[in-house]
C-alpha positions as CSV (number, residue, x, y, z in Angstrom):
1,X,15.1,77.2,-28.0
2,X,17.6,78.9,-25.9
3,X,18.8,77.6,-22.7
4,X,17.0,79.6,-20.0
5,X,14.0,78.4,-22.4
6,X,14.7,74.9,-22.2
7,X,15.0,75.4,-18.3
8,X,11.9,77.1,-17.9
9,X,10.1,74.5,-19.6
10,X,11.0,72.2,-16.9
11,X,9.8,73.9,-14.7
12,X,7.0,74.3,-16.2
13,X,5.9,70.7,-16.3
14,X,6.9,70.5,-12.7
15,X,4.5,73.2,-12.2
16,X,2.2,70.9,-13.5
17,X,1.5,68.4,-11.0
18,X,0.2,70.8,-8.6
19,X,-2.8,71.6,-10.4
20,X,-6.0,71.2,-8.4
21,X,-4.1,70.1,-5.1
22,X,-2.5,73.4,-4.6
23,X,-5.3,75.6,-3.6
24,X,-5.7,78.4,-2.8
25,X,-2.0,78.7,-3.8
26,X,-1.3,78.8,-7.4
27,X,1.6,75.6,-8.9
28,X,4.5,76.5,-9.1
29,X,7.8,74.6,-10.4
30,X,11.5,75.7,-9.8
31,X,14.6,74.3,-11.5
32,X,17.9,74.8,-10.4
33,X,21.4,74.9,-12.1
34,X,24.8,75.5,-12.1
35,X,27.7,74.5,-15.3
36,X,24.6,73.3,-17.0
37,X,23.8,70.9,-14.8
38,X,20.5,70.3,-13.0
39,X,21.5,70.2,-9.6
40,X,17.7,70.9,-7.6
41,X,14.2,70.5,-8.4
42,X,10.7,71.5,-6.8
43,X,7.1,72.0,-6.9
44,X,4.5,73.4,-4.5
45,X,2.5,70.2,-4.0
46,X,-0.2,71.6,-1.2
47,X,-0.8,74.6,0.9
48,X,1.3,74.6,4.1
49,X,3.8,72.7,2.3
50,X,7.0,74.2,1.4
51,X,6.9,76.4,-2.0
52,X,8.6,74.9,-4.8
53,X,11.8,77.3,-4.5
54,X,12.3,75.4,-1.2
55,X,11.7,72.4,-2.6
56,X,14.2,73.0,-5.4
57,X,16.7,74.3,-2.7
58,X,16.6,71.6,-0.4
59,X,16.6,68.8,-3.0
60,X,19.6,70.4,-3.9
61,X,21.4,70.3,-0.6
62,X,20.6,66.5,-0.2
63,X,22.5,65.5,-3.3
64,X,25.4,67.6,-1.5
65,X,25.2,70.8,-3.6
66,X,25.5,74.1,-1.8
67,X,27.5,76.5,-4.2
68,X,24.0,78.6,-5.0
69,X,26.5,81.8,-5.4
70,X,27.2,80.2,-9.0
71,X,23.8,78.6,-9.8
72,X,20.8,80.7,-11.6
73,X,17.3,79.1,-9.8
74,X,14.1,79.1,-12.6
75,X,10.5,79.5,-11.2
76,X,7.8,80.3,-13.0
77,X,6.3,82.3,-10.8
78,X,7.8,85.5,-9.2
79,X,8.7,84.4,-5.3
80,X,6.7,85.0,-2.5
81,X,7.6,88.0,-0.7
82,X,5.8,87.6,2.4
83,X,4.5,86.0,5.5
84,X,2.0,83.2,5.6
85,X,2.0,79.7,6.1
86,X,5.6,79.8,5.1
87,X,8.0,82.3,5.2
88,X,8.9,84.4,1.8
89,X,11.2,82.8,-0.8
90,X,12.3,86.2,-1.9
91,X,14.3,86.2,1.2
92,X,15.5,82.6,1.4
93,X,16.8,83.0,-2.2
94,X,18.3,86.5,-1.7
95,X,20.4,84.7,1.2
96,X,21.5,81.6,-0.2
97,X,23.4,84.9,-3.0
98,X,22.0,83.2,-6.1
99,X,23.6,84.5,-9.2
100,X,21.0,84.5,-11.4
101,X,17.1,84.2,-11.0
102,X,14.7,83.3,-14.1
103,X,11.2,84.0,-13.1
104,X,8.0,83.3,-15.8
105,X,5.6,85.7,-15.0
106,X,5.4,88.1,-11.7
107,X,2.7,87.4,-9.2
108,X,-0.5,88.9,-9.6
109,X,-1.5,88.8,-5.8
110,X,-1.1,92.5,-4.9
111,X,0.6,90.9,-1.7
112,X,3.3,90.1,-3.7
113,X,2.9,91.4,-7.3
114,X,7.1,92.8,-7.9
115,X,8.2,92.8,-4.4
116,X,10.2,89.5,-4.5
117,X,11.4,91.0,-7.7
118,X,12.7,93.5,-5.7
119,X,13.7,92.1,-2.4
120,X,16.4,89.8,-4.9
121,X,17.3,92.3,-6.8
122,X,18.1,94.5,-3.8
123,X,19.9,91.4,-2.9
124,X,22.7,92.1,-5.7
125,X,21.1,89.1,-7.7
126,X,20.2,89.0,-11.5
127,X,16.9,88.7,-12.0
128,X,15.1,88.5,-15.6
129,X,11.6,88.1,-15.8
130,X,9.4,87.0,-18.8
131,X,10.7,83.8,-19.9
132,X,8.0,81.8,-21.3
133,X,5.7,84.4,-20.1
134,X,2.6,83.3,-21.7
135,X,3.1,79.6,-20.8
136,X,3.7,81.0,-16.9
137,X,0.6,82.6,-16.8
138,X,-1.8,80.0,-18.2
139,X,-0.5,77.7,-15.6
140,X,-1.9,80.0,-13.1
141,X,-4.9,80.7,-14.8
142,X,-7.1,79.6,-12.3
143,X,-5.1,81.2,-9.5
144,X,-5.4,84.7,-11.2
145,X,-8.9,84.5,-11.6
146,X,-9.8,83.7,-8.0
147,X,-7.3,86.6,-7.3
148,X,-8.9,88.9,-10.1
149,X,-12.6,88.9,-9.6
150,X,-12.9,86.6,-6.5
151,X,-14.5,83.5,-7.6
152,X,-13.4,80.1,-9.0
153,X,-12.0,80.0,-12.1
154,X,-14.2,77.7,-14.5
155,X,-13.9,75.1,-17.2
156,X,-16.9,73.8,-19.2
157,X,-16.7,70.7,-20.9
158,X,-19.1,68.9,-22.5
159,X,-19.1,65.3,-25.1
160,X,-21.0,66.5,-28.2
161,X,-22.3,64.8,-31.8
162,X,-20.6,66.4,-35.0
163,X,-24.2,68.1,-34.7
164,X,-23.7,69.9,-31.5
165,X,-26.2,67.5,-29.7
166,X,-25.0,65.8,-26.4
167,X,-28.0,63.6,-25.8
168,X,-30.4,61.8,-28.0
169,X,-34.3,63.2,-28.0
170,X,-34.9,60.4,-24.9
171,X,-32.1,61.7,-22.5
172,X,-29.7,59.2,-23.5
173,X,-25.9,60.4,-23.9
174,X,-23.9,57.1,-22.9
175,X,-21.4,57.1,-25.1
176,X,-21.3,60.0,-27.0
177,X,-17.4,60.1,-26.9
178,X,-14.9,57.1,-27.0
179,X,-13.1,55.4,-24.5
180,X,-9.6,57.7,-24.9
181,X,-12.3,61.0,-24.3
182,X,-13.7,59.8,-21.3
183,X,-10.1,59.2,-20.2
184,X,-9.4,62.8,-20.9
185,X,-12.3,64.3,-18.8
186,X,-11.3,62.2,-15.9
187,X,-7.5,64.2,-16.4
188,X,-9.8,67.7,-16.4
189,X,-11.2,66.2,-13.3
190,X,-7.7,65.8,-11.3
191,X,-6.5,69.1,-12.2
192,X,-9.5,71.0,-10.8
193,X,-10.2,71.4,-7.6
194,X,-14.4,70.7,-7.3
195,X,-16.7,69.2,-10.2
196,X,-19.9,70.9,-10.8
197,X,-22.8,69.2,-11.8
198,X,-26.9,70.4,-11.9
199,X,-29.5,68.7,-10.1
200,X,-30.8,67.2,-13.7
201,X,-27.8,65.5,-14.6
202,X,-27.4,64.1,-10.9
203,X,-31.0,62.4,-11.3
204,X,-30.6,61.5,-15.0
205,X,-27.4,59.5,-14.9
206,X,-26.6,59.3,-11.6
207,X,-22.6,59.5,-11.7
208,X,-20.0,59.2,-9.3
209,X,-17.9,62.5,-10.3
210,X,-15.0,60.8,-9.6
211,X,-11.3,60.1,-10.8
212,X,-11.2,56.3,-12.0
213,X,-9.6,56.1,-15.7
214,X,-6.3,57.5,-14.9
215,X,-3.9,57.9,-11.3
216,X,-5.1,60.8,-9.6
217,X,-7.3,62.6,-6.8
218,X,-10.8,63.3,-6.1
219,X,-12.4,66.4,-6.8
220,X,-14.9,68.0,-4.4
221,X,-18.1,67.2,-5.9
222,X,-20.8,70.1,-6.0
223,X,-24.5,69.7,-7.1
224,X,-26.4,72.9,-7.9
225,X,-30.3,71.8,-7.0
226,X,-33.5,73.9,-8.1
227,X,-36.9,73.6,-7.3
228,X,-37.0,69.3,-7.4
229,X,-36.1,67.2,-4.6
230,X,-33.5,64.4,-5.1
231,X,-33.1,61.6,-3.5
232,X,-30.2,60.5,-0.8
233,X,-29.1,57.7,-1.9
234,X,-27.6,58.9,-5.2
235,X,-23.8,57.8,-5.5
236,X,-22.7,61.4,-5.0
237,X,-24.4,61.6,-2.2
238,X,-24.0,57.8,-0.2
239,X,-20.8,57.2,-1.0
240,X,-17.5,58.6,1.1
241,X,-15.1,58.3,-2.2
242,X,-15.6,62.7,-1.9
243,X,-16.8,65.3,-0.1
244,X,-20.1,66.8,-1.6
245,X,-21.3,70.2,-1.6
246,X,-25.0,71.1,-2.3
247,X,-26.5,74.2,-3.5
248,X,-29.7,74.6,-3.0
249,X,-33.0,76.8,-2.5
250,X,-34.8,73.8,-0.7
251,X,-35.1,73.8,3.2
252,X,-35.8,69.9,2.7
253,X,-33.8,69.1,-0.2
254,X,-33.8,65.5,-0.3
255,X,-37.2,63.3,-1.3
256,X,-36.3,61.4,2.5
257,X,-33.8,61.5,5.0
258,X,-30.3,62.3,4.7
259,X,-27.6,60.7,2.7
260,X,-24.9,58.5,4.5
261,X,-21.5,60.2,2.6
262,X,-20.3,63.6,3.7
263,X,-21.8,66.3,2.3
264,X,-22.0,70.5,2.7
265,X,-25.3,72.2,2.3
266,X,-25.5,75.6,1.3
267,X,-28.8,77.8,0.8
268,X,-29.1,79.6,-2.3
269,X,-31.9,81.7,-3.7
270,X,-32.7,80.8,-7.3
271,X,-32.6,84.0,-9.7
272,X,-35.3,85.9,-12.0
273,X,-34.2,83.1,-14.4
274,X,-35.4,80.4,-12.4
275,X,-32.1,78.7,-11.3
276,X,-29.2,79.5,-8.9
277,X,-26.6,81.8,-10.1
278,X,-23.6,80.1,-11.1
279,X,-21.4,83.4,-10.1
280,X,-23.0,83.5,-6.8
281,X,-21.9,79.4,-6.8
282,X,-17.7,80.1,-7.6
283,X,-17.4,83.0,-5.1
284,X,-18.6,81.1,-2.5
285,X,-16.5,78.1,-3.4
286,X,-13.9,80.7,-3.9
287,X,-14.4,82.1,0.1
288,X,-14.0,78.3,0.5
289,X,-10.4,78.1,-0.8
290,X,-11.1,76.8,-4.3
291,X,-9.7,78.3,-7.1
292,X,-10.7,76.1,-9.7
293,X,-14.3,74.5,-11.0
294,X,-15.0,72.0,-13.6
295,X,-18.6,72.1,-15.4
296,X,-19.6,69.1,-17.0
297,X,-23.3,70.3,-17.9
298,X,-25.6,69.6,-18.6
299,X,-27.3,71.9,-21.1
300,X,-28.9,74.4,-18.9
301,X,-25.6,74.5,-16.6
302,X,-23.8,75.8,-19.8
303,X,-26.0,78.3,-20.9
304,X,-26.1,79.4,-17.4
305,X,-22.0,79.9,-17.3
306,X,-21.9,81.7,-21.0
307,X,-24.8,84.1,-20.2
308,X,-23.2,85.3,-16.6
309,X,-20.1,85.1,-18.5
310,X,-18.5,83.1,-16.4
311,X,-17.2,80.6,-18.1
312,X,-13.5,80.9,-18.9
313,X,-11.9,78.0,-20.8
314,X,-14.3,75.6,-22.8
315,X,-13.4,71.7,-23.4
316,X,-15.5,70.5,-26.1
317,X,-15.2,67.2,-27.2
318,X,-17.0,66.2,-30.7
319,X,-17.3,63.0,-31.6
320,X,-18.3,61.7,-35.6
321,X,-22.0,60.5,-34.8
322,X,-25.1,62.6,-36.0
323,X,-28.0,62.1,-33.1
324,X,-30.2,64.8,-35.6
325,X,-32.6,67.7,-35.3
326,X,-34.5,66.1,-32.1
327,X,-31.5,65.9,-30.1
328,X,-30.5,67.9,-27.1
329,X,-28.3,70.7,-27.9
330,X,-24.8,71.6,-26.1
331,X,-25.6,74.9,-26.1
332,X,-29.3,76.6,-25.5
333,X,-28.3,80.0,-24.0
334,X,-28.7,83.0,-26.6
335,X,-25.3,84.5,-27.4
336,X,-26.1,87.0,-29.8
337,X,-27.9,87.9,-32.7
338,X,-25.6,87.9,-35.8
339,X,-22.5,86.5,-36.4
340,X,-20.1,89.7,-34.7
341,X,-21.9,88.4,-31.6
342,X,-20.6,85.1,-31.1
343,X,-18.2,83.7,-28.6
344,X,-15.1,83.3,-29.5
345,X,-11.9,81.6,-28.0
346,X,-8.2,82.1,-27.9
347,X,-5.4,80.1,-27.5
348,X,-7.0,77.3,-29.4
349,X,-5.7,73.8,-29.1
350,X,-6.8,70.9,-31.5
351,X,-6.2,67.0,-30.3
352,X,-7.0,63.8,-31.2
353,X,-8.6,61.2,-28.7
354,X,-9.1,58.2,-30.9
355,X,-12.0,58.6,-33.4
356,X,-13.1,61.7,-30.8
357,X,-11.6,65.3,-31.2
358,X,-11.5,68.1,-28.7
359,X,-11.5,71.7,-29.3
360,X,-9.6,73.7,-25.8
361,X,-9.5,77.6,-26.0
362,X,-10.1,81.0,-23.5
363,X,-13.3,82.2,-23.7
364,X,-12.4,86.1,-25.0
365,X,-14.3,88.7,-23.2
């Protein structure tokens, strides 16, 4: 590993902790240093806040550093070369006469997309781009959707038996996966900005949705409804630990009254399939602000996102109990007829939680 690598990595896991409080900004880390010394470090930690070169630079100037002329700044995104809630980094760093910039991957907002390249550059600075490239860019994954095709990027996971089955022939899926898994999905949950759940799941087990095994934040909590009422005093829907957004084709959704904790309605049609259209679901939390949607099922919620091809990493956690033949499968949508047909996934990552494993990769379109 060379030393802008080593840097970049850094940065990197800076990056890191703004995932799923950023939005609709993408993270963003940025290292500083000069003699090989770390002198400044940042990350964007919310919208409106400053952008993690700032952050970087003005950490920097408290410990009493200011020599930027001799000190090579690493983001891993390309800075921001225009006017919004802040003003452009391009600029600030093109006058503070930075020797050197190391940027991971260029923005893919057309708003920006090479300009802060350019503005530094026409600045007199260095500026080499592409240092852990790939590593850059799945850190804005979810970003680069919502800026792509205008919806929410999405993650499906689901707790499965070694035989694909994620509930028992009565319903029954508590516990499928240990202890250390369920720890896990509650780190998927901090890193993505809403939760999505269907209606079934909602009545079935009743959960909370929220963050509780690890330190972290809320998600925004979304129920997509269908032709059933439910009723109001659900935990996702009386309690204030998050805000809750319901789709739904019902005028009266709710078997009587209203629930207590803060909730969002929207009206949604339900499709030639019978059930609201997940796409139609993550562009409108999308036109929201939200770049990023985890799907924790149940069955029929992950056919939906694999057949309008939606679904864009997959988190499947298996763990060694057989449930048999009359269990309910992870999986019911029809995905193709021979083996050439089927799914696959990229970037595939294997880990061990406890006597659980889970399988991570990009869904390859």
């Amino acid at each position: 590993m060379n030393e802008d690598e080593r840097y970049m990595r850094l940065a990197l896991r800076l990056g890191t902790k703004g995932l799923g409080r950023t939005h609709p900004n993408p993270p963003v880390g940025a290292v500083i240093v000069c003699e090989g010394k770390i002198v400044g470090r940042g990350f964007h930690k919310r919208a409106g806040l400053p952008h993690a070169e700032v952050e970087a630079i003005e950490d920097a100037l408290k410990k009493g550093f200011s020599n930027f002329e001799e000190a090579t700044i690493y983001v891993t995104l390309e800075p921001c070369s225009h006017y919004g809630k802040t003003p452009p980094c391009a600029k600030l760093i093109a006058s503070k006469k930075f020797r050197r910039v190391v940027v991971g991957t260029v923005d893919p907002n057309p708003l920006v997309n090479g300009r802060g390249i350019k503005i530094m550059r026409d600045g007199g600075i260095d500026v080499q781009v592409g240092v852990l490239e790939r590593e850059a860019k799945k850190l804005i994954e979810h970003f680069s959707t919502f800026i792509a095709e205008h919806r929410a990027f999405l993650s499906v996971k689901w707790a499965q038996s070694l035989d694909g089955k994620i509930a028992a022939q009565d319903g029954s899926s508590k516990w499928i996966s240990s202890e250390r898994a369920r720890k896990f999905a509650h780190k998927l949950r901090n890193i993505h900005d809403v939760v999505i759940v269907g209606a079934g799941t909602v009545i079935a087990d009743n959960p909370e949705l929220t963050v509780r095994h690890i330190r972290g934040r809320n998600p925004v909590r979304v129920v997509i409804g269908g032709r059933r009422k439910i009723s109001p005093n659900l935990k996702i829907f009386s309690d204030d630990a998050a805000t809750t957004i319901l789709f739904t084709p019902l005028k009266n959704p709710f078997t009587a009254g209203l629930p207590e904790g803060e909730i969002e309605i929207f009206y949604q049609k339900i499709g030639s399939d019978g059930r609201i259209s997940l796409k139609a679901v993550l562009r409108k939390l999308a036109s929201l602000g939200y770049t990023s949607a985890l799907l924790e099922g149940g069955s029929q919620m992950i056919a939906s996102a694999l057949s309008e091809k939606v679904a864009d990493r997959i988190y499947a956690i298996i763990s060694p109990k057989i449930i048999g033949e009359n269990g309910i499968s992870a999986v019911s949508a029809i995905t193709g007829k021979n083996i050439s047909e089927a799914i696959r996934l990229s970037d595939v990552e294997i880990r061990r939680l406890g006597q659980d494993v889970v399988i991570i990769g990009k869904i390859v379109r």
